[in-house]
KOLMI-284584 format. One line per field, with one value per residue: residue number from 0; residue in one letter; x, y, z of N, C-alpha, C in turn. Coordinates in steps of 0.05 Angstrom, whole numbers, plus 5000, padded with zeros to 4 digits. Layout:
N
n	NUM ... $
res	a ... $
n.px	X ... $
n.py	Y ... $
n.pz	Z ... $
ca.px	X ... $
ca.py	Y ... $
ca.pz	Z ... $
c.px	X ... $
c.py	Y ... $
c.pz	Z ... $
END
This chain:
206
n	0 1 2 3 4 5 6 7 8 9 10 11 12 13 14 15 16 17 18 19 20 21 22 23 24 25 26 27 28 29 30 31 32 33 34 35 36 37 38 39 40 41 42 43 44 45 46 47 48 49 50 51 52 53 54 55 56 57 58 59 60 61 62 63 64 65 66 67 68 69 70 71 72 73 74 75 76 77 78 79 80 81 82 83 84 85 86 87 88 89 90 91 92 93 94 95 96 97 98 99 100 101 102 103 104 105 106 107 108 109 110 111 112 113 114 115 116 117 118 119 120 121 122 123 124 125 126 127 128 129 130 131 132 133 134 135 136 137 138 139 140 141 142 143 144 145 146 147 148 149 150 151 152 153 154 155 156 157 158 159 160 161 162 163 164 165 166 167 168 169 170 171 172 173 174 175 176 177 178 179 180 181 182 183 184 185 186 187 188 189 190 191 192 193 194 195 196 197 198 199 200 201 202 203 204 205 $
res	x x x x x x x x x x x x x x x x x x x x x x x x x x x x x x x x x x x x x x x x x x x x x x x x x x x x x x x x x x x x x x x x x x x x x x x x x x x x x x x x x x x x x x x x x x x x x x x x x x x x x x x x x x x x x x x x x x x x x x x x x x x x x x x x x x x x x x x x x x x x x x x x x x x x x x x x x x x x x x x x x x x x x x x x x x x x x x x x x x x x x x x x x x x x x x x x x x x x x x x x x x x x x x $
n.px	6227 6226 6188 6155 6107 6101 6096 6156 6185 6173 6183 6233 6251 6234 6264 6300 6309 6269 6300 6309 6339 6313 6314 6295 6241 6172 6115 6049 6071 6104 6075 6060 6102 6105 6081 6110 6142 6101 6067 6110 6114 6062 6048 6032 6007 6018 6015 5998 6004 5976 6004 5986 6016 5991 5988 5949 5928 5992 6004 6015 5972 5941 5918 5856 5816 5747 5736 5684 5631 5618 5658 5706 5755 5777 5731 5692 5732 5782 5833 5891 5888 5887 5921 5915 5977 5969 5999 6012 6024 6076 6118 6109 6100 6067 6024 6005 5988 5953 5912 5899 5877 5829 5811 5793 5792 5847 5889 5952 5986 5982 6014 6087 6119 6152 6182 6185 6163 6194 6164 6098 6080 6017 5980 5929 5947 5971 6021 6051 6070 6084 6073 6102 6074 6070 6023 5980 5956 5912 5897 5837 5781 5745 5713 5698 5648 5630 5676 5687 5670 5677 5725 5781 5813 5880 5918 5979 6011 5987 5986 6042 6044 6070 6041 5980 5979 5951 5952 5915 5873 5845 5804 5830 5825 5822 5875 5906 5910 5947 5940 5948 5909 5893 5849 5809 5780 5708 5729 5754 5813 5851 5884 5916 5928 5933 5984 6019 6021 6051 6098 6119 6119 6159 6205 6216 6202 6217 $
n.py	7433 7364 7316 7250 7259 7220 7173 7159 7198 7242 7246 7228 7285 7324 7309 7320 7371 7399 7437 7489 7539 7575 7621 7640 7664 7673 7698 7741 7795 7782 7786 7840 7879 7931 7922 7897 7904 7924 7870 7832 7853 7849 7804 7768 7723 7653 7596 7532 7494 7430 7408 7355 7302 7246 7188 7163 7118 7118 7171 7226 7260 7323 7348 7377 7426 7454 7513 7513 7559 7590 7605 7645 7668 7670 7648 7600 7593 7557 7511 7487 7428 7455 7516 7551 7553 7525 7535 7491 7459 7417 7429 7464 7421 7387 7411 7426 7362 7357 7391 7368 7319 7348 7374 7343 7281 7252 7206 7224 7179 7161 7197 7221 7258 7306 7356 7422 7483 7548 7598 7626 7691 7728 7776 7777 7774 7722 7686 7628 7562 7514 7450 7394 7329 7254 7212 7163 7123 7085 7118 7135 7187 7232 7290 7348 7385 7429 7457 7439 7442 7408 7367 7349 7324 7345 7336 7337 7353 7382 7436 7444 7464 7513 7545 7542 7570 7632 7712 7762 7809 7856 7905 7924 7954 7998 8002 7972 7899 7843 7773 7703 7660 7598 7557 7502 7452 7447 7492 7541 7566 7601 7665 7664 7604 7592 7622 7592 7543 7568 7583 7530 7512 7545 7537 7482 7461 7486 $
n.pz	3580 3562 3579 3595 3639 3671 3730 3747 3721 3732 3792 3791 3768 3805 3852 3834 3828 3872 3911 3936 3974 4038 4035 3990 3954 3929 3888 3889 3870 3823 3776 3788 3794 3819 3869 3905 3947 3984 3987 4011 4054 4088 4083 4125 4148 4155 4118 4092 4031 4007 3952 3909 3877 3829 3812 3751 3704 3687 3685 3714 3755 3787 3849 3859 3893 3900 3942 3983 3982 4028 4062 4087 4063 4009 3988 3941 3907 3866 3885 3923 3969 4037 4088 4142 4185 4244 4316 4336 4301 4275 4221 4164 4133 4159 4169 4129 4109 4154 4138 4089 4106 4133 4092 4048 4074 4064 4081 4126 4123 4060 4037 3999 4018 3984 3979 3973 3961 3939 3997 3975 3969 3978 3950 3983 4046 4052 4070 4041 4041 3997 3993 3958 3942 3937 3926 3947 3885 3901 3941 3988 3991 4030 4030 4059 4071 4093 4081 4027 3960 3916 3898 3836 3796 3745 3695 3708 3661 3621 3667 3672 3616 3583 3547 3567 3602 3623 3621 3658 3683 3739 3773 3830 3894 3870 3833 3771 3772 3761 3743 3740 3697 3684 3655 3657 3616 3664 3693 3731 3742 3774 3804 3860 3864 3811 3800 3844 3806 3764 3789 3807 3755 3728 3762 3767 3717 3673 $
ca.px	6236 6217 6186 6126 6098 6097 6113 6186 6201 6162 6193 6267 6259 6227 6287 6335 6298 6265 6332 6306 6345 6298 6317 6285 6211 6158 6092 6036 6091 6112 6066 6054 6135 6100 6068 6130 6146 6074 6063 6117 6109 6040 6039 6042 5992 6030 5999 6008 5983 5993 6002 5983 6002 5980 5982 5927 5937 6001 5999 6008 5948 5950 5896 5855 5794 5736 5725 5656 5627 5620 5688 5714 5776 5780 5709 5684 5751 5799 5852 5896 5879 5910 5904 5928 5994 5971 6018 6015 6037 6104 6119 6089 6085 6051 5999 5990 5975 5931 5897 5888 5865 5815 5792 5787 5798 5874 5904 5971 6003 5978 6028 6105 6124 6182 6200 6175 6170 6192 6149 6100 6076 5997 5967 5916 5968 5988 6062 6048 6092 6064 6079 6094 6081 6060 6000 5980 5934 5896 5886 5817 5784 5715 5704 5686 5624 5640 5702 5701 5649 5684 5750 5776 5841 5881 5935 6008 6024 5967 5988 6067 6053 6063 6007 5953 5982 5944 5945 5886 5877 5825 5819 5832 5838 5841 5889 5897 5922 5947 5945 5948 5893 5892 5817 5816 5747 5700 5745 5772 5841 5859 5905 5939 5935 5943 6003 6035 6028 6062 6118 6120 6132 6186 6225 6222 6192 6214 $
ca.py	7407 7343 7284 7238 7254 7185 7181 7157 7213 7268 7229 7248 7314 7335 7298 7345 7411 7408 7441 7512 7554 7576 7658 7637 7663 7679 7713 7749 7801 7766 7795 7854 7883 7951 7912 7869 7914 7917 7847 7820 7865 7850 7769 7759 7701 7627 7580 7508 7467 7408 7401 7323 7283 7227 7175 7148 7106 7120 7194 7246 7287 7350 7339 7404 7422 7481 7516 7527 7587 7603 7610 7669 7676 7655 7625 7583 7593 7534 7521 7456 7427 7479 7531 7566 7534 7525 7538 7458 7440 7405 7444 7468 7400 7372 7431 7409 7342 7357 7400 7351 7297 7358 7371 7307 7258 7244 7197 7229 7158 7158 7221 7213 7278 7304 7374 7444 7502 7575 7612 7647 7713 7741 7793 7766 7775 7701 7672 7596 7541 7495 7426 7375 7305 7238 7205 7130 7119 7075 7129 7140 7208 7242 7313 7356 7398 7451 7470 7442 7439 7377 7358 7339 7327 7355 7327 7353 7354 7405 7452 7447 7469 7545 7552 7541 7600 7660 7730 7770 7838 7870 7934 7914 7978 8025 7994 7942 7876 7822 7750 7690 7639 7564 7542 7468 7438 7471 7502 7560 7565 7627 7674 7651 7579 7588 7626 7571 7535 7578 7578 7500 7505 7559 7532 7456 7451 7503 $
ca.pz	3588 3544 3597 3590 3656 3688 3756 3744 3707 3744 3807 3777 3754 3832 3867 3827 3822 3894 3933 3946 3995 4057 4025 3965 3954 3902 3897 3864 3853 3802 3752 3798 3813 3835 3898 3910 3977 4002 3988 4022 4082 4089 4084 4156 4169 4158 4119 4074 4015 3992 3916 3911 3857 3842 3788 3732 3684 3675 3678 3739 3752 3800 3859 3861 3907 3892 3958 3993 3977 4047 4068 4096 4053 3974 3983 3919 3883 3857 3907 3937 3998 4060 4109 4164 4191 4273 4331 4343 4277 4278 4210 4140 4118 4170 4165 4102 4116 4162 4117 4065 4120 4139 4078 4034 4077 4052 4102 4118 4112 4035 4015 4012 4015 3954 3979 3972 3933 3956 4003 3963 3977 3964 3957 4000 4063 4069 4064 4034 4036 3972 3996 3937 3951 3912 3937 3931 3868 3912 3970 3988 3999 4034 4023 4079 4055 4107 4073 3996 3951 3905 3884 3822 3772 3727 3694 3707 3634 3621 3677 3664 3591 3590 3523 3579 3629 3608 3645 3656 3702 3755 3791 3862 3911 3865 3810 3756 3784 3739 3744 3715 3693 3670 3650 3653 3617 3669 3717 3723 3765 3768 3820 3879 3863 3782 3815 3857 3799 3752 3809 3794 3723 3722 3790 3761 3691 3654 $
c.px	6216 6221 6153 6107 6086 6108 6137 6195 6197 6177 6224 6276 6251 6254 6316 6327 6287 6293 6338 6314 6317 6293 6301 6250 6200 6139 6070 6053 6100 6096 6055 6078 6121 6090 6085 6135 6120 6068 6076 6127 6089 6033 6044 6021 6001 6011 6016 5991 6001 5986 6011 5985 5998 5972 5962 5938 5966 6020 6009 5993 5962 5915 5877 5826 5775 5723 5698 5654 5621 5639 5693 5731 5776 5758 5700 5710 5768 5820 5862 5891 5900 5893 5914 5952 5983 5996 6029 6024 6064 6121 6106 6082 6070 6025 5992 5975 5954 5911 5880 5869 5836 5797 5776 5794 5825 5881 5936 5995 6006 6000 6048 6116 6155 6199 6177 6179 6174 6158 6137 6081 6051 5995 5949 5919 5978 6011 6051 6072 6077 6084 6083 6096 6064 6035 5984 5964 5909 5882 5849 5809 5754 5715 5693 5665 5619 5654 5711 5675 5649 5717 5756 5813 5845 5906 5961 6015 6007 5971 6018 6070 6036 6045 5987 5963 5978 5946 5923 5890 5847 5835 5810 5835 5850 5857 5889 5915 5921 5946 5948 5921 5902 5870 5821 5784 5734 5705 5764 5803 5848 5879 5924 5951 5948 5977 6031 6039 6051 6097 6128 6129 6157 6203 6235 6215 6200 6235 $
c.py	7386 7322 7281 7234 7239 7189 7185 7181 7240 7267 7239 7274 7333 7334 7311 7367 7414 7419 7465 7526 7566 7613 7651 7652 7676 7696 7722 7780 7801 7782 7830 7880 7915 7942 7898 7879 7908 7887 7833 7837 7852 7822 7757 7725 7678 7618 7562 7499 7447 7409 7369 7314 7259 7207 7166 7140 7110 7145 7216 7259 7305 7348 7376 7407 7459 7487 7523 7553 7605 7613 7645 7686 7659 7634 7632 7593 7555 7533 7484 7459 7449 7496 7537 7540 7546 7522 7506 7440 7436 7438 7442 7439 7381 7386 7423 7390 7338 7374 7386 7334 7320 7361 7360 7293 7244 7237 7204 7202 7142 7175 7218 7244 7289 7322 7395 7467 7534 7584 7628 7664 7722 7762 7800 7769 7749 7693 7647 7577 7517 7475 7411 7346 7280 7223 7176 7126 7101 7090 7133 7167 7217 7272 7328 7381 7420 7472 7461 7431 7411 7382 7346 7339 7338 7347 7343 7362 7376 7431 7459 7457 7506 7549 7546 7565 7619 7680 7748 7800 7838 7888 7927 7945 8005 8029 7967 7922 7856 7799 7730 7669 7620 7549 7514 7464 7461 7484 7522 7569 7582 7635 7667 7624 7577 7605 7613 7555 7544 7577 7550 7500 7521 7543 7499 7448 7469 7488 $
c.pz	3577 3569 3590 3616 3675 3712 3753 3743 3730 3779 3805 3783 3795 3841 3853 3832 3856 3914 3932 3971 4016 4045 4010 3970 3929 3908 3872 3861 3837 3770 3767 3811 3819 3860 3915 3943 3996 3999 4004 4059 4096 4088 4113 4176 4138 4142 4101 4057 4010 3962 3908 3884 3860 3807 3770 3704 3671 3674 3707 3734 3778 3820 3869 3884 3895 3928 3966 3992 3999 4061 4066 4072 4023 3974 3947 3894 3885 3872 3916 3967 4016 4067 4123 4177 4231 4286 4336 4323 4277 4257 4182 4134 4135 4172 4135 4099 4128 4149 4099 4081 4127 4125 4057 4039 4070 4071 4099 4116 4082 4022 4024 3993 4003 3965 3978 3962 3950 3965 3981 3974 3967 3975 3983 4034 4068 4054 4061 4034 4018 3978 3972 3952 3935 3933 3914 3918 3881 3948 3973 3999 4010 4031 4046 4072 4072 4087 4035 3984 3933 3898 3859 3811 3752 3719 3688 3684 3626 3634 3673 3634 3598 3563 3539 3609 3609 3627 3644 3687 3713 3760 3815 3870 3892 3834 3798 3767 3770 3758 3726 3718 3682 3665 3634 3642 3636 3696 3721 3747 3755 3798 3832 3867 3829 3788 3826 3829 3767 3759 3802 3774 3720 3737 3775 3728 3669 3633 $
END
């Protein structure tokens, strides 16, 4: 798909392609179809991101955060704001929101939320719901130093172009486990989240 990733456009192409049945879902399956059973057995704890964009100059970027290396779960990897969806959350996208407001400061009256991308499925055991939503070039943000070490951008046009999705393997448990990478400058986005966004480009960009 041929667009100049300006809001407008990127704005468009959401508002047709977001209109994913609730059956629908994805995963790290995906490059893994021997795990596809255990994986989607085994994703039993809820959670949300938000995948924020967010205009410059012109441009959509992709709002990304590097977690604290203390963190229990995917500490000091590349990852969008999110996190466990609580019992008190309305639903995913308000776990989102409050996510984002948790962990950079994102006022949830800054993000006007587009739609959402199939559940996807990790390894990891969690079921995600990847929020998309646009977010006001003039939002302001703080960083919670608990939970993220910095935040930074990457522009949509960069991550929507399949010549920067690479795949790459480990031996997890035993056996080789693919994924995919996306090394931005000096950042390396890799699994789950290089993942979700891979999900993004096929589901809406391809």
């Amino acid at each position: 798909m041929s667009i100049d990733f300006s809001k407008s456009q990127v704005r468009k192409v959401l508002l047709d392609k977001l209109n994913f049945s609730s059956r629908e879902q994805d995963g790290d399956y995906h490059l893994n179809v021997d795990m596809k059973d255990y994986i989607l057995e085994n994703s039993k704890k809820h959670a949300a991101v938000l995948i924020g964009l967010i205009e410059r100059d012109g441009h959509v970027n992709v709002i990304l955060t590097k977690r604290n290396e203390t963190l229990n779960n995917h500490s000091g990897q590349i990852a969008f704001p999110g996190g466990k969806i609580d019992a008190d959350d309305a639903s995913p996208e308000a776990a989102a929101l409050r996510e984002a407001w948790e962990e950079i400061g994102l006022d949830i009256n800054e993000v006007e939320i587009m739609g959402r991308l199939p559940d996807y499925y990790s390894g990891s055991g969690y079921r995600i719901a990847p929020v998309i939503g646009f977010v006001r070039e003039g939002a302001g943000f703080e960083i919670s130093p608990d939970e993220v070490d910095y935040m930074f951008e990457v522009p949509l046009s960069f991550l929507m172009n399949e010549d920067n999705h690479m795949t790459a393997s480990k031996v997890f448990g035993g056996g080789e486990r693919f994924y995919y990478e996306m090394p931005y400058e000096d950042h390396y986005i890799w699994g789950v989240t290089a993942g979700m966004i891979r999900v993004f480009y096929d589901r809406v960009f391809a």
